[in-house]
N, C-alpha and C positions, 0 to 999 in steps of 0.2 A: 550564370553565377560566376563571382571571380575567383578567380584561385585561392586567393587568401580567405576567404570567406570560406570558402567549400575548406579549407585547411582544418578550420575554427571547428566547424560544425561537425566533421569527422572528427575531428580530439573528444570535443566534448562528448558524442556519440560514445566512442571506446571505453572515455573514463565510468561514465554513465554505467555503463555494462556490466564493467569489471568491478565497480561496488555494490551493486545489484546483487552479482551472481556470489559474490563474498561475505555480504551479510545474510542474504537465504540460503546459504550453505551451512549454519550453524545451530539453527532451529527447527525443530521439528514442524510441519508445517499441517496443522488443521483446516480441512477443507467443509467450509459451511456453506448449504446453500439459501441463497434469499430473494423469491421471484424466478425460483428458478435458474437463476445467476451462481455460479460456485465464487466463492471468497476466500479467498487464503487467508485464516488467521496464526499469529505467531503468538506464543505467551513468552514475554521476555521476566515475569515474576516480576513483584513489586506491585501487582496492580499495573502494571504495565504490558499493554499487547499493539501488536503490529496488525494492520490489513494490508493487502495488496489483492488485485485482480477486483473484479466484481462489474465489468461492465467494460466497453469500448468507445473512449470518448472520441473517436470519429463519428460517432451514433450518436452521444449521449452527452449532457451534461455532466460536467464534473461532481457538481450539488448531488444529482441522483447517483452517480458512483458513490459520492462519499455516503451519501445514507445508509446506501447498501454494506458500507462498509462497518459501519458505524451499528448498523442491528448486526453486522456477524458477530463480532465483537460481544455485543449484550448477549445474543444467544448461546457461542461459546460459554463464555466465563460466566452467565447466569448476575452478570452487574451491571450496573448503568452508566456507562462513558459521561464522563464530566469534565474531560475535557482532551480535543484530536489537530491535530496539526498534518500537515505533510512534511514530512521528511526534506530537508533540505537538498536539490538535485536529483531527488528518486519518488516514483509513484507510490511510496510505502505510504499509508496512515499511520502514526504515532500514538497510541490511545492510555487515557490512565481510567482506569476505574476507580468507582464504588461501590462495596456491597451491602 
């Protein structure tokens, strides 16, 4: 690998981290399980909830993380996601509900 490259890929690593670890620091964090898999859901109010966790996409597809992510969500909050994104640069889901 070249140096500059390896330079790139360590930055983006850190910053990655260090907003990870700053926005899960601020909400309480509900742990759902689905298939047995734990999920982290965040309620940000507004019909608004976060996922993160729910699977290892070394193993897995992303689609089945997100589904996973996507029933914690409905379970928590008891509504029907209408509509989930990824988080720009973070493994979080974005979700808004319906009830």
């Amino acid at each position: 690998m070249t140096k500059p490259l390896l330079i790139l890929l360590l930055t983006l690593t850190a910053c990655g981290n260090l907003g990870y670890r700053w926005y899960h620091g601020n909400l309480p964090r509900n742990k759902v399980d689905i298939d047995g898999v734990t999920v982290t859901v965040l309620d940000r109010g507004n019909s608004e909830l976060d996922a993160f966790d729910g699977g290892d996409v070394a193993t897995e597809t992303i689609f089945i993380i997100k589904g996973r992510q996507i029933a914690a969500i409905e379970k928590f909050s008891g509504c029907k996601v209408n509509q989930a994104e990824y988080m720009q640069g973070a493994p979080i889901l974005q979700a808004r509900v319906k009830c």
